[in-house]
C-alpha positions in Angstrom: 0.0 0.0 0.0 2.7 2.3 0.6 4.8 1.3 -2.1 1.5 2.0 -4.1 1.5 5.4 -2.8 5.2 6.3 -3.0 5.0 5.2 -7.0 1.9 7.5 -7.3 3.6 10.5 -5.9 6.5 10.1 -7.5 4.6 10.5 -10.6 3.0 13.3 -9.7 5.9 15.1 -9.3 7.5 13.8 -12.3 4.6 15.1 -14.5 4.9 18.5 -12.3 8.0 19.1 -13.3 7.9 17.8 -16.9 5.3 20.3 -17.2 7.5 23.3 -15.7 10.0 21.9 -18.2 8.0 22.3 -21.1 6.2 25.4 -20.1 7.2 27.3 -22.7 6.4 30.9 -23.7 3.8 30.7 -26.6 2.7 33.4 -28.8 0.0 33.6 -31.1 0.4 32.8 -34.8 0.0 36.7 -36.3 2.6 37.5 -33.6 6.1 36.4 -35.7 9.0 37.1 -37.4 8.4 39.2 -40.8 5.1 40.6 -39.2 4.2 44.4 -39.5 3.4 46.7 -36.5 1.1 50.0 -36.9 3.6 52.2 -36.8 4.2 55.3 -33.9 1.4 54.1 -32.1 1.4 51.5 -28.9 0.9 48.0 -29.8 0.1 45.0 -27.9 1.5 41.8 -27.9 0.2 38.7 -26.1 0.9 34.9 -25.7 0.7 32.3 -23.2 3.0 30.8 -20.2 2.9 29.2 -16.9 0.7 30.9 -14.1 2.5 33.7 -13.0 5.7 33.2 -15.3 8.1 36.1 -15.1 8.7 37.4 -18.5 11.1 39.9 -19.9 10.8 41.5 -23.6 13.5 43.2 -25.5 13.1 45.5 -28.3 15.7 46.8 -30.6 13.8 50.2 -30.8 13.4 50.9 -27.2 15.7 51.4 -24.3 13.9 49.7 -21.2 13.5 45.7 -20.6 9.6 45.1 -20.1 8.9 43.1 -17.4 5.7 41.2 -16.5 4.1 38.2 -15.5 1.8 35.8 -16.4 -1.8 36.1 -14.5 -3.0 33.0 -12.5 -4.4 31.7 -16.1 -1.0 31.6 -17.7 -2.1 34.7 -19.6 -0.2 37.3 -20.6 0.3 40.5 -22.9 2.0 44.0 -22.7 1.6 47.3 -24.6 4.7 48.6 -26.0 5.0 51.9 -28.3 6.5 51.9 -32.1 8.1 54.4 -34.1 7.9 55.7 -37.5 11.7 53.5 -38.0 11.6 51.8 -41.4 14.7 49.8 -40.7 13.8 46.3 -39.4 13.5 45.5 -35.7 13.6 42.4 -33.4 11.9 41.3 -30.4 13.2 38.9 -27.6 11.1 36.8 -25.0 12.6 35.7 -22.4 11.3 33.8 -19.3 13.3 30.7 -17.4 12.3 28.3 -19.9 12.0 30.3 -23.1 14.1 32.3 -25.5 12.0 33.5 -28.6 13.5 35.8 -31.1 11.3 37.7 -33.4 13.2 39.3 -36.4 12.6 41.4 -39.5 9.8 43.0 -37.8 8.3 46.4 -39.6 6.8 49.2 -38.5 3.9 50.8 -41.1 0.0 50.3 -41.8 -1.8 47.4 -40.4 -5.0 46.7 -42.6 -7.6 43.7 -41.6 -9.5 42.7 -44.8 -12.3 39.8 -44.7 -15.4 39.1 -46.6 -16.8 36.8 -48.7 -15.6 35.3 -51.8 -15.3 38.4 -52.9 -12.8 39.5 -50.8 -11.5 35.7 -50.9 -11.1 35.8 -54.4 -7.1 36.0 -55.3 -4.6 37.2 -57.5 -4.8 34.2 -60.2 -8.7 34.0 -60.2 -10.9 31.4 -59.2 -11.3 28.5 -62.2 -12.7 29.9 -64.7 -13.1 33.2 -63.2 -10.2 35.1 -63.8 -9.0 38.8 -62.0 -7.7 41.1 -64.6 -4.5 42.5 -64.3 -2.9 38.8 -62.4 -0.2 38.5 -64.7 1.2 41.9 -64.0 0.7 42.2 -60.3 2.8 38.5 -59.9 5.4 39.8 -61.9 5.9 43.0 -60.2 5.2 41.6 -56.5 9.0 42.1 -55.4 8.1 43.9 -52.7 9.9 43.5 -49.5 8.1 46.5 -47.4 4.6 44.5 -48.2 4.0 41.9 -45.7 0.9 39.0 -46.1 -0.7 36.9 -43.7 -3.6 34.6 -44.6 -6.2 33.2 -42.0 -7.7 29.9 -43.8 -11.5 28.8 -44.1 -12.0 27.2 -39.9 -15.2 27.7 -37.7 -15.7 27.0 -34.1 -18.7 26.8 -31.8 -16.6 28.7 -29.1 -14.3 31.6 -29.2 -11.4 30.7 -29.8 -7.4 32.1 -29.4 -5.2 30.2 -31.8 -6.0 29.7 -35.0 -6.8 26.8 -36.9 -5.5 27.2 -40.1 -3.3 29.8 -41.8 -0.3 31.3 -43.7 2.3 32.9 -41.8 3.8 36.4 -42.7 5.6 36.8 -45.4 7.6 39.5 -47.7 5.4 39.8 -51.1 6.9 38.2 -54.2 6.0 36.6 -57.0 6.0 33.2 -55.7 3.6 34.1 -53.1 1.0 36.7 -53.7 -1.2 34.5 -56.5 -2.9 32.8 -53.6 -3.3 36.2 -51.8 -6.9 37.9 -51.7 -6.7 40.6 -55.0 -8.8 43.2 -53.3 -6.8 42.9 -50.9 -2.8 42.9 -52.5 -4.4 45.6 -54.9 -5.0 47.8 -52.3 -2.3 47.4 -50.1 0.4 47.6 -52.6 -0.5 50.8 -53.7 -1.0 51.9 -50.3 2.6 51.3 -49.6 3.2 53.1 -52.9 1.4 56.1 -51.9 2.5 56.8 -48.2 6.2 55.2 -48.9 6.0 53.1 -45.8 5.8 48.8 -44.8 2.0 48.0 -45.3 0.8 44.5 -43.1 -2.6 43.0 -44.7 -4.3 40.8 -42.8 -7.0 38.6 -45.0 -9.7 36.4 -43.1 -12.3 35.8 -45.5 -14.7 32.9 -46.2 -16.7 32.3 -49.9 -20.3 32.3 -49.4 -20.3 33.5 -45.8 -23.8 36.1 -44.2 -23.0 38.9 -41.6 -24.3 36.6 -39.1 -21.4 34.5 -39.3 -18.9 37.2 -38.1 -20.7 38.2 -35.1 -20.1 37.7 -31.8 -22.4 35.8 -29.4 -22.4 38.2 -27.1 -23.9 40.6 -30.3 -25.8 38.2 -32.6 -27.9 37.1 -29.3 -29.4 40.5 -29.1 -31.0 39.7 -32.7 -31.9 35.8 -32.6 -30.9 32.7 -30.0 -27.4 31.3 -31.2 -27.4 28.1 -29.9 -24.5 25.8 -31.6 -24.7 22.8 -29.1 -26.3 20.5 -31.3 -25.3 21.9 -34.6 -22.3 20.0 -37.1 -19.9 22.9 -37.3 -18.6 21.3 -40.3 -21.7 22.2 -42.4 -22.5 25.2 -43.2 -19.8 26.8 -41.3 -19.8 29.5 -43.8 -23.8 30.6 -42.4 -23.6 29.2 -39.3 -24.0 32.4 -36.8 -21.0 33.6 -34.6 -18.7 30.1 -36.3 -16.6 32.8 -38.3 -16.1 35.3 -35.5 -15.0 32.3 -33.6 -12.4 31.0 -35.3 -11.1 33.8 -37.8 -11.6 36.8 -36.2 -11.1 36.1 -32.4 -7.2 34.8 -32.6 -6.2 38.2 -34.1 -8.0 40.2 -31.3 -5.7 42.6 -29.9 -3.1 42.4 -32.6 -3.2 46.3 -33.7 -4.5 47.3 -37.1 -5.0 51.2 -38.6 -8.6 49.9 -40.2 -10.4 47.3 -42.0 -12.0 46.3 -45.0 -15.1 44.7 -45.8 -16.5 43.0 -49.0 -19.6 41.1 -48.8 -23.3 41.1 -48.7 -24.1 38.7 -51.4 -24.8 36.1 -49.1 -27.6 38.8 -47.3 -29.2 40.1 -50.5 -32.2 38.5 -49.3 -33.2 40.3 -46.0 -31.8 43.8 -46.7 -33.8 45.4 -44.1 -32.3 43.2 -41.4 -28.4 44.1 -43.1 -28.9 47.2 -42.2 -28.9 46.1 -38.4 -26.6 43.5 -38.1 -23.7 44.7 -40.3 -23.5 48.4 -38.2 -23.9 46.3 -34.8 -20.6 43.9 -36.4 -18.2 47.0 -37.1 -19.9 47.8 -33.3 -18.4 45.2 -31.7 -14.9 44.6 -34.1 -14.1 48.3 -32.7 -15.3 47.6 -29.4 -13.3 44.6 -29.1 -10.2 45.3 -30.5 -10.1 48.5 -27.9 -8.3 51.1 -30.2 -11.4 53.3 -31.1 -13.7 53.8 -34.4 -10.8 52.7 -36.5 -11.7 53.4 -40.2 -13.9 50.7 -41.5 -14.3 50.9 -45.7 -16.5 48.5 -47.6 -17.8 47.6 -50.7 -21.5 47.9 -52.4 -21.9 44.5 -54.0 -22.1 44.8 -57.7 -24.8 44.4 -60.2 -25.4 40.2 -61.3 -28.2 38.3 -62.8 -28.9 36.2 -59.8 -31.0 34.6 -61.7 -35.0 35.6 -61.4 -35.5 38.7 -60.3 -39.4 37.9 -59.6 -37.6 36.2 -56.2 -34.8 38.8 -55.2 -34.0 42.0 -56.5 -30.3 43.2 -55.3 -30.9 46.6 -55.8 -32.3 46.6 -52.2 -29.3 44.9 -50.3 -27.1 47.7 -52.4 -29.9 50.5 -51.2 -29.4 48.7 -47.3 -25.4 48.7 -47.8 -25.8 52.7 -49.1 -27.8 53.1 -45.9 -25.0 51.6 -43.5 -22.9 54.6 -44.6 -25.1 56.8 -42.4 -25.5 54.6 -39.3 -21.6 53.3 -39.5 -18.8 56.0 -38.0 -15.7 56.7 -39.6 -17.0 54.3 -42.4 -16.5 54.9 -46.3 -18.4 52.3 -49.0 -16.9 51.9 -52.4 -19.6 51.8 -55.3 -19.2 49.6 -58.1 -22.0 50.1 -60.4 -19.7 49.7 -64.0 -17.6 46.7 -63.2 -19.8 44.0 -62.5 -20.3 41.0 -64.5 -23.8 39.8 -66.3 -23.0 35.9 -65.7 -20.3 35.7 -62.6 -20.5 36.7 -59.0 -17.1 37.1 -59.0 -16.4 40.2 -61.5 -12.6 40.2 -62.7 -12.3 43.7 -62.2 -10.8 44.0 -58.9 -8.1 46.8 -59.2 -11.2 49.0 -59.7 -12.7 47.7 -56.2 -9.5 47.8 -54.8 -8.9 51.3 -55.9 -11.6 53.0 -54.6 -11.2 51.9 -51.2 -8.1 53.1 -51.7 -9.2 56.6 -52.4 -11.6 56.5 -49.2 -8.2 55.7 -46.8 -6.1 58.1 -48.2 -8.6 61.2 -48.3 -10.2 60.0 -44.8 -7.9 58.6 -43.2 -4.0 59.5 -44.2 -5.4 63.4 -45.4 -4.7 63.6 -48.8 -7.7 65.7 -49.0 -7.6 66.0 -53.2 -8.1 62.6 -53.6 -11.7 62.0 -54.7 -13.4 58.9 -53.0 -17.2 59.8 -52.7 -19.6 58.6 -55.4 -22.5 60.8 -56.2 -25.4 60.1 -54.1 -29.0 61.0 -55.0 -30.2 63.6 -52.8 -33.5 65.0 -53.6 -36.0 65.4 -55.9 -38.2 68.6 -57.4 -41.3 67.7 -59.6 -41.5 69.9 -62.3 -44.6 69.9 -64.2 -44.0 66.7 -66.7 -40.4 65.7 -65.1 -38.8 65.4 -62.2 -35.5 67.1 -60.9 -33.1 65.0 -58.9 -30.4 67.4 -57.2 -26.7 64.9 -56.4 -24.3 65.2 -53.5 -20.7 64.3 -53.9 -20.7 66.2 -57.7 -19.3 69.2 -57.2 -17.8 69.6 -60.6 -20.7 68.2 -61.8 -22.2 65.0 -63.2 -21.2 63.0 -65.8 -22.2 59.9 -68.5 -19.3 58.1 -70.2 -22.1 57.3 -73.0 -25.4 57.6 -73.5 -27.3 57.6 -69.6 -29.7 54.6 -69.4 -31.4 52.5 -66.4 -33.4 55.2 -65.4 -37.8 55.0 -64.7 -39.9 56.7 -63.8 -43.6 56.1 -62.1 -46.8 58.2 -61.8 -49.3 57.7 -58.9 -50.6 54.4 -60.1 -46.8 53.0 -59.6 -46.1 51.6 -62.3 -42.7 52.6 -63.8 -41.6 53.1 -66.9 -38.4 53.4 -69.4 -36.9 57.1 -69.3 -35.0 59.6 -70.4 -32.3 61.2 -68.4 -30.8 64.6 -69.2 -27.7 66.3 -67.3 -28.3 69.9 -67.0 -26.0 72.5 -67.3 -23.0 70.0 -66.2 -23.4 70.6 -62.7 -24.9 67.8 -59.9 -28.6 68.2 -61.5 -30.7 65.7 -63.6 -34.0 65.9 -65.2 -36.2 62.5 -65.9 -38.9 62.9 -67.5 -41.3 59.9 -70.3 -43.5 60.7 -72.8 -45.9 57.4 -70.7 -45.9 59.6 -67.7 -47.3 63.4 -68.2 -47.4 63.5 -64.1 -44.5 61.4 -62.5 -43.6 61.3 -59.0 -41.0 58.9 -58.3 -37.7 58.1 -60.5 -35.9 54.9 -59.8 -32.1 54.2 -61.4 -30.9 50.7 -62.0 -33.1 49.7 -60.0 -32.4 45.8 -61.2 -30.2 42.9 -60.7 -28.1 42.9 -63.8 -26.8 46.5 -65.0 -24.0 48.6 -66.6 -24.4 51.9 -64.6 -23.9 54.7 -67.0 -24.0 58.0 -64.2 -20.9 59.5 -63.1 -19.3 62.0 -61.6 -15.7 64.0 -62.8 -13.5 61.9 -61.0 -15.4 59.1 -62.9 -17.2 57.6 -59.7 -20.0 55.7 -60.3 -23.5 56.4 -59.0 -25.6 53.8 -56.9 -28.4 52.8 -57.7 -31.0 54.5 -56.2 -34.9 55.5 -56.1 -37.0 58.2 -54.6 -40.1 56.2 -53.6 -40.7 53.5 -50.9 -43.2 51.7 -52.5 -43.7 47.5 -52.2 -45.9 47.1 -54.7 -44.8 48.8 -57.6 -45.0 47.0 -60.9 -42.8 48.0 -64.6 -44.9 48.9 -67.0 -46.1 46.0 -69.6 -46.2 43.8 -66.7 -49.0 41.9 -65.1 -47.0 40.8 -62.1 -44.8 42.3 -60.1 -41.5 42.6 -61.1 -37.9 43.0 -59.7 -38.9 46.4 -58.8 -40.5 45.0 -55.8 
């Protein structure tokens, strides 16, 4: 009985100390070698030890040896201020049992980009689906100041703090970046262009993936019962609510960023009234989470597609709900893409353009290069005007504009029912007139107003226009139509 005892101690203490041995410091994967910092700001890195592990960190820009300790969980992080430095820095850990060195570290703009496919899309295309302007971007990707790190497709049930699946940082080149999200890389690399700094992007994106997905618990409670206990995460992790947040978002939470971008909506065209909730109360609880204030948060108005029949689902209203988040969204910018859609994929190859005019709404909002135009025109009001009606444009100041001829626009008397019109720019300032010969009294306009279009309105800096209408109605109906029609 006591030999029994004495073996059973002894291994007690054999397993205590194996685990002291082994205790070692652990970071999380985004905190590494090659990784970008937001630059002359403080930053926080975190990781993992023993309970109450004394822990010193080193840095190459700094003076002072942090010191700290683990809490009673093993948890640990510290805040440490950057520089505007752009030669490369290191990072030591140190505790009893560990000795990490972090190296080719950079200071510069930290951007968080996540989505749906979308966003996922990368450089070379999807099969059969290509992104214009690949061929180019891989051969020019020699870039050592910008740095990529890719979170892969993983849901969880739980929150969770490591993640699942990924691709480390890494210098951009042209072995790497083909894989890369395009929106993304586009952005970015002409970001770093631009401001002549180290850019870090961050992509976490997931093809066919709703708002829901992306939320919190703690957030998407508020709006329905999440209740994942009996549910296969492995299906449908892509629509599955909070699964996302869990296990793509979470693990980078605190890792400082400057902003974010968004692209998707697709997978939400059909409750638009709902979007217009949950997506506001997401960026919400991202900025609330992450603890660094309304960091910039720029998206991207789906773009026109035949989804097939528009007697079911007309996207014009999930773009109308996405306009509409502009208002209720701080510090926010959306990027319109009205002219570079595609009639018969999802996935338009036109992504430069995307890119690009996210672009414009970081540098003029958010880096001050106040010249830079980045707003779209934006219907405003309306006049009616005997047999037309008079629609007055924000965001036109040098006026409006139609690359060709302008088409997509109806218009709708009392009975509702709209029909094909004419639209004439007056004067070349931010004014239209639409007027039809069907409709001697109109009081509504609507402009591509449809699933599938080629927008044809503009301003000078060659911005599209949204689509847009001036009436509320659910039961209007297109003329030469007995039933209701994607209007509704």
């Amino acid at each position: 009985m006591k030999t029994t005892k004495l073996i059973i101690l002894l291994v007690f203490i054999e397993l205590i100390t194996l685990q002291f041995i082994n205790a070692e410091v652990k970071l999380p994967e985004i905190v590494s070698s090659n990784m970008v910092l937001q630059r002359n700001t403080t930053v926080v890195l975190w990781g993992w030890a023993d309970a109450n592990e004394n822990i010193e960190i080193e840095s190459s820009w700094l003076n002072e040896v942090k010191k700290i300790s683990a809490d009673n969980k093993g948890t640990w992080s510290v805040e440490i201020v950057t520089t505007n430095s752009k030669e490369a820095q290191t990072i030591k850990i140190t505790s009893i049992t560990s000795h990490i060195l972090l190296e080719n570290i950079l200071f510069g703009e930290v951007w968080l980009c996540s989505g749906q496919s979308n966003m996922e899309q990368p450089i070379k295309g999807f099969n059969g689906q290509p992104t214009f302007g690949a061929t180019e971007a891989i051969t020019l990707a020699n870039n050592q100041n910008l740095r990529l790190f890719a979170v892969r497709r993983a849901g969880s049930k739980t929150p969770q703090y490591k993640l699942k699946k990924y691709t480390g940082w890494q210098q951009a080149t042209p072995n790497n970046i083909s894989d890369f999200s395009a929106v993304a890389y586009f952005f970015g690399q002409q970001l770093q262009t631009v401001l002549n700094v180290p850019v870090g992007l961050i992509h976490t994106s997931h093809g066919g993936s709703n708002v829901q997905a992306w939320m919190s618990k703690e957030v998407m409670s508020t709006y329905q019962n999440v209740n994942l206990d009996e549910v296969n995460i492995t299906k449908n992790t892509h629509k599955t609510p909070t699964a996302l947040f869990n296990a793509m978002i979470n693990p980078l939470i605190p890792y400082t960023i400057k902003g974010a971008l968004w692209y998707q909506g697709e997978a939400n065209r059909n409750d638009p009234e709902n979007y217009t909730k949950l997506f506001p109360a997401m960026v919400k609880d991202w900025r609330a989470r992450w603890g660094i204030g309304n960091f910039p948060f720029y998206y991207v108005q789906i773009a026109p597609y035949s989804y097939g029949s528009e007697k079911t689902v007309n996207t014009a209203f999930i773009r109308e709900a996405q306009l509409q988040c502009l208002d209720l969204i701080p510090n926010s910018g959306i990027a319109i893409t009205m002219d570079v859609g595609s009639a018969y994929s999802i996935h338009p190859p036109k992504k430069k353009e995307v890119a690009d005019r996210l672009l414009y709404n970081a540098l003029n909002q958010t880096y001050g290069y106040k010249k830079v135009d980045f707003a779209s025109p934006v219907y405003d009001s309306f006049e009616i005007e005997k047999d037309h009606i008079k629609l007055i444009f924000k965001n036109a100041k040098m006026g409006l504009y139609a690359l060709d001829a302008l088409e997509g626009f109806e218009i709708a008397g009392a009975d509702k029912v709209f029909h094909p019109a004419k639209a004439k720019i007056i004067n070349r300032k931010n004014i239209l007139t639409v007027s039809s010969g069907d409709v001697p009294n109109p009081v509504a306009v609507r402009y591509a107003w449809k699933n599938w279009i080629v927008g044809t309105l503009f301003n000078t800096s060659l911005l599209p226009a949204a689509s847009f209408r001036t009436d509320d109605w659910d039961d209007a109906t297109q003329a030469n139509k007995n039933r209701k029609n994607d209007l509704d």
